[in-house]
N, C-alpha and C positions, 0 to 999 in steps of 0.2 A: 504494500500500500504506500503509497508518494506521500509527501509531508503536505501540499496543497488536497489532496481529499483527507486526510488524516486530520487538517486543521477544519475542515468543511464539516466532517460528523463531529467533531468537537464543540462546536458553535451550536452546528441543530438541537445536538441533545444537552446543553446548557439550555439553550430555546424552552425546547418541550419540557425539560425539568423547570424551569424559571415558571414557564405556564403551568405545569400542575402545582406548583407552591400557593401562586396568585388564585387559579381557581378555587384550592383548601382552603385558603386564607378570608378571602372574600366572599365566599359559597358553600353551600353543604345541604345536607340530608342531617331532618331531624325529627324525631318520633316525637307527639306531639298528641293531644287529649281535644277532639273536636266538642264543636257541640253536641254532639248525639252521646259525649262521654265515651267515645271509643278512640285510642290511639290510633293514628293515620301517620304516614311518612309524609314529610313536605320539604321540596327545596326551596330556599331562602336566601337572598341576600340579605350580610349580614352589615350591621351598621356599627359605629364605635360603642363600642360598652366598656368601661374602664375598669368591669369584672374579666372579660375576657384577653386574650392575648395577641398581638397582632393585631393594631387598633391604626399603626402607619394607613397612609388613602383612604382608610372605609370613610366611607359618608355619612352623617352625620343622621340622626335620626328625623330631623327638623326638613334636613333636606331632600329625604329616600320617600317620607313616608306621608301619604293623602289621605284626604278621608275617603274610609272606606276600606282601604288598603287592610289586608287578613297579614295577619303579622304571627310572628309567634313568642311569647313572652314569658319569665318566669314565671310560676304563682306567688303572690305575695302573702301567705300565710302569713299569719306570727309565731314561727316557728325558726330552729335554729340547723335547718343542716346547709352547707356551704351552698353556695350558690349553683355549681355544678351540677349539686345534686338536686335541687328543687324542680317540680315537676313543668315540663315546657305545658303551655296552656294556647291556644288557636283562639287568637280573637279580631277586630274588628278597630280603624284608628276612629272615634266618633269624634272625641276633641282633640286639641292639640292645645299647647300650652298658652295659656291667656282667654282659652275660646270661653265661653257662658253655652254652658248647656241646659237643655233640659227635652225632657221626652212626655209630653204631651198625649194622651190616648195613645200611646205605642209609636208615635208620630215621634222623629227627632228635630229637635230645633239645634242650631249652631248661627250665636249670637243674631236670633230671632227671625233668623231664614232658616227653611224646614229643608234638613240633606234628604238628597233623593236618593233611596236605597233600592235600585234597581237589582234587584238582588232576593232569592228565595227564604223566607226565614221562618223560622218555626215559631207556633204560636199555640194556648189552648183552644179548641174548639170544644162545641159540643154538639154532638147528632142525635137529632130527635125523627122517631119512625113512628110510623104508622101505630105498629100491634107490638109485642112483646117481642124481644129479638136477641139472639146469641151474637152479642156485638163482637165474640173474639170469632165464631165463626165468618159473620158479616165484612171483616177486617183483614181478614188474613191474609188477603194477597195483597194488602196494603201497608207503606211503611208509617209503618204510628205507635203509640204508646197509647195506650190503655189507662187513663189516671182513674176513673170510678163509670159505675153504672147508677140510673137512679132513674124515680119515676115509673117502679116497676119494671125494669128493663126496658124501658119506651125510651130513653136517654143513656147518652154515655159519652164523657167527657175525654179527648184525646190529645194528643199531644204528639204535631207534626206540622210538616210545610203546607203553605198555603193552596200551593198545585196541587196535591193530594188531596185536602180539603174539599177541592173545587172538583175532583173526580167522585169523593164517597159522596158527593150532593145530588149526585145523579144513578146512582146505584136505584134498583128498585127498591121500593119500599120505605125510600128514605123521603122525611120531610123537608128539612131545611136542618143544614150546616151553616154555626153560625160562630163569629170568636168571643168570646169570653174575658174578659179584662178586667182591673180591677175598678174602685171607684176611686175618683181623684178625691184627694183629701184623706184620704182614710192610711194611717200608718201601719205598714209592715214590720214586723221586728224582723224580719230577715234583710232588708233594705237596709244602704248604710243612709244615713252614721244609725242608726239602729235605734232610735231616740230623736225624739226635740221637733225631729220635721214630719211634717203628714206627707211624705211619701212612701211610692210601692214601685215595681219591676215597672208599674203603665204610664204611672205621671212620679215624675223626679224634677227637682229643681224647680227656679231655672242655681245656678251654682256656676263660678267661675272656676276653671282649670287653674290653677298655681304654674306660673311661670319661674324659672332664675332671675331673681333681684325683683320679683314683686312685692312689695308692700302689704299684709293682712295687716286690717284693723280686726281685732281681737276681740271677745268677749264671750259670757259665760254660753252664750247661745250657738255661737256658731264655732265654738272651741272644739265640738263633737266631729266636725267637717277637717279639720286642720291638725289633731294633735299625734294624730298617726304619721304626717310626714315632720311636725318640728321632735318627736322623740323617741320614734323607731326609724324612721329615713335617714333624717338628719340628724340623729345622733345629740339632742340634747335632753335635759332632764326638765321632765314639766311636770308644776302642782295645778290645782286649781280647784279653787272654792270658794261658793259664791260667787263674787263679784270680782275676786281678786283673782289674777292669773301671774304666775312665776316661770321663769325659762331660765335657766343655769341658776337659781338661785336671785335672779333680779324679778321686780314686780315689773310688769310691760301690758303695754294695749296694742301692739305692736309686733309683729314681725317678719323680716325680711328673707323670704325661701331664695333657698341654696343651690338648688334642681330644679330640672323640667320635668314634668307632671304629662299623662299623656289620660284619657278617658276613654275607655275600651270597653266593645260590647262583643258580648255570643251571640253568633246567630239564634240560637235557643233563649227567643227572649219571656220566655215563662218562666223558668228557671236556671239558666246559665250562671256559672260562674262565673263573675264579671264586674268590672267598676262598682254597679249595682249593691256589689255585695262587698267587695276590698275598700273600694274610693278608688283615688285617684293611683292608677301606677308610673312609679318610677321610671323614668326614661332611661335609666340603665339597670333595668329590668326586661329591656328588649332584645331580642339576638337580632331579629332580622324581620323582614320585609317577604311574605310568599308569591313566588315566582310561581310553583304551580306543583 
């Protein structure tokens, strides 16, 4: 072999190795907990997380990711195993940092323009028939979840996409398939912050996302929306009683977030795991952006 082709497969397979680094580095395969609560693989571009390694060029979260965009992101329990290990979770960008949400009869507002969720998502229904009916036989070749029967088996409450919904409505013997929602006003205690606001999974907010270097004015009421990112996120120590609120030890009405905050939904917006239920996640809490 001559020293001119000898230096030519030197270079290519520098090439092709330099590319398989950047693809691992910037891209991947990652198993991941959908809405339906089943693991799916998804590939992902991935964005700076300054939990992960290899953070040189990746783009930035602010800049990779829209609304709407399926992402895939820690869970943010409050729990303590390393970030590695925490479960990846598939969900949805609704806000972005600074935006004002709120979700309205199932409807999403982003700062008081409704996002157009062109896009299939699961909801409860309820199908009501004719006479008495074996809603699991009735169902079977359909993809849904079974939440209750009721009404003497004249009724049965499910849990699935809207196309399907729109196919069991025309099944013989059926009346009308209709969604089920909750009532505006009326507090969930599964709904965050869990407390204080008459919100549920249908009507939330309206609530501002937490930017880096935003300003919160503070107080006893909306302390329930915010104390999760000033002293598990951010890492500081917060009292509060009453009227009085303390962060490291100082009394304040005040304070200035550290991070960007992202507000993320499951397709499964009955019961997803989600914003809904966390608050607000961490912006390096995100691996990446799904590609498909």
């Amino acid at each position: 072999m001559n020293k001119k082709l000898k230096r030519k497969l030197i270079i290519i397979s520098s090439i092709v190795l330099l590319l398989i680094i950047l693809f691992f580095t910037y891209t991947g395969f990652y198993k991941a907990k959908s809405c339906e609560g089943k693991k799916q693989t998804t590939f992902i571009l991935k964005v700076k997380n300054p939990n992960m390694n290899l953070n040189f060029l990746k783009p930035s979260a602010d800049f990779l990711l829209d609304y709407s965009d399926k992402i895939v992101y820690k869970s943010p329990e409050l729990s303590d195993p390393p970030f590695s290990k925490k479960e990846n979770i598939i969900g949805r960008v609704i806000g972005k940092p600074g935006d004002i949400v709120e979700i309205r009869d199932t409807k999403i507002l982003i700062n008081n323009k409704e996002l157009n969720e062109d896009y299939d998502l699961m909801f409860k229904f309820r199908v009501n028939t004719e006479e008495e009916t074996d809603f699991a036989e009735l169902l079977k070749n359909h993809d849904v979840k079974i939440l209750d029967t009721l009404l003497n088996n004249k009724a049965c409450d499910i849990l699935t996409y809207k196309h399907i919904a729109d196919e069991i409505s025309k099944l013989e013997g059926v009346m009308v398939v209709r969604r089920i929602t909750e009532p505006e006003a009326v507090l969930n205690y599964n709904t965050f912050p869990f407390q204080i606001f008459p919100w549920n999974q249908d009507f939330f907010g309206p609530t501002v996302v937490p930017c880096k270097d935003m300003t919160l004015s503070l107080n006893r009421r909306n302390i329930h929306l915010y104390k999760k990112i000033i002293d598990f996120y951010e890492g500081h120590a917060l009292y509060y009683f009453g009227e009085n609120i303390e962060i490291d030890e100082n009394l304040v009405d005040k304070y200035i977030v550290e991070k960007n905050y992202y507000f993320v939904l499951s397709d499964n917006r009955l019961n997803g795991k989600d914003s809904r239920r966390w608050g607000f996640i961490p912006e390096e809490y995100i691996i990446g952006k799904i590609a498909f």
